[in-house]
C-alpha positions in Angstrom: -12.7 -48.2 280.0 -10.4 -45.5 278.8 -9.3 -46.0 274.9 -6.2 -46.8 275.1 -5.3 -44.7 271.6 -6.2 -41.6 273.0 -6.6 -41.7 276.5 -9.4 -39.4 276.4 -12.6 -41.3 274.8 -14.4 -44.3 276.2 -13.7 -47.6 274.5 -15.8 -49.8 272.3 -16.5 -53.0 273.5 -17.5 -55.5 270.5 -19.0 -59.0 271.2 -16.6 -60.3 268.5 -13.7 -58.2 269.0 -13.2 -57.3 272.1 -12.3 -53.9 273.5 -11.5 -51.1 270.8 -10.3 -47.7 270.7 -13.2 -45.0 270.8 -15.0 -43.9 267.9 -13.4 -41.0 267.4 -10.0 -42.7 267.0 -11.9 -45.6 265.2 -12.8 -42.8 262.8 -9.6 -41.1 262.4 -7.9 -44.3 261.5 -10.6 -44.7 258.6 -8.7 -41.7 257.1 -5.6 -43.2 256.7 -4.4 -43.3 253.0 -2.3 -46.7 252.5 0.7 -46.1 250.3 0.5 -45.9 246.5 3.1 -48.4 246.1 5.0 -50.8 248.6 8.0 -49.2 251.2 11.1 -51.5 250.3 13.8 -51.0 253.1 17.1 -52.2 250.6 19.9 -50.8 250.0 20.9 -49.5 246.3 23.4 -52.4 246.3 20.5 -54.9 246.6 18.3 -53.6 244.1 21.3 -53.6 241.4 21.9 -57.2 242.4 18.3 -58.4 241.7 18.5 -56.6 238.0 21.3 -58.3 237.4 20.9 -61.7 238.8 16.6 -61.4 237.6 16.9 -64.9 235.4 18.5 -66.5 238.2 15.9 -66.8 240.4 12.4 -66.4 238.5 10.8 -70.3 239.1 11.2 -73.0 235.7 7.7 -72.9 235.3 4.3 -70.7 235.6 1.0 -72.6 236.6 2.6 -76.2 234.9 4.0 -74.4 231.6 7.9 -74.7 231.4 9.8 -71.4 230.9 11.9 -71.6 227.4 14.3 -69.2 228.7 15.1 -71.5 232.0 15.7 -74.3 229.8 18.1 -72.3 227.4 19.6 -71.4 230.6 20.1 -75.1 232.4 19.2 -77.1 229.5 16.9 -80.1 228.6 18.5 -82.4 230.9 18.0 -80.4 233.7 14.7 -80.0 232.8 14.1 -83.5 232.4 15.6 -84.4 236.0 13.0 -82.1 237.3 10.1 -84.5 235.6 9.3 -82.4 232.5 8.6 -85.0 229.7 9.9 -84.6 226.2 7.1 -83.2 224.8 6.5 -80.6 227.4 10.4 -79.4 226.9 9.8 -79.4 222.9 6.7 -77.0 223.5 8.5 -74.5 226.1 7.7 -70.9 225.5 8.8 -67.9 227.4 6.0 -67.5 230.4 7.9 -64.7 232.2 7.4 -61.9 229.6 7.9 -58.5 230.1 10.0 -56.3 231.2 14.0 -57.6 232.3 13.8 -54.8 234.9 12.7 -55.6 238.1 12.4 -52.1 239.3 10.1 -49.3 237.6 11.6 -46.8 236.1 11.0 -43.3 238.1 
């Protein structure tokens, strides 16, 4: 069979796999850098909405621990309506540290 990158080579065929491009192509595709940091397709608009609407939609809680800035932000009564006991609400702490920007700055 012909590979079907390149039209030239013959193709691989792999017990597991199936057919694949030659090993030439195979090859060339090894030397393929991925990029350094993810390609985000959104417009400017977007990204200035998400900076300032960041504390509305990070989660009320990381692995179980309630997030003291969600709870200044819809209170204990919310919290509790979401099954947090008292004691849990009373020993909140901030467990979205960081930075408040959700882009790098370049």
């Amino acid at each position: 069979m012909i590979c079907s990158k390149c039209h030239i080579g013959k193709s691989v065929i792999h017990p597991q796999f199936g057919i694949l491009p030659c090993t030439s192509c195979q090859k060339a595709q090894g030397r393929l850098r991925s990029p350094k940091s993810p390609v985000e397709f959104t417009s400017e608009s977007i990204k200035e909405q998400r900076k300032a609407y960041r504390k509305d939609f990070l989660p009320m809680h990381n692995r179980g621990e309630l997030d003291k800035g969600w709870v200044d932000r819809f209170g204990t009564k919310k919290a509790k309506e979401h099954g947090f006991s008292d004691r849990e609400i009373k020993k909140a702490k901030y467990v979205w540290s960081g930075s408040d920007e959700y882009y790098k700055s370049e």
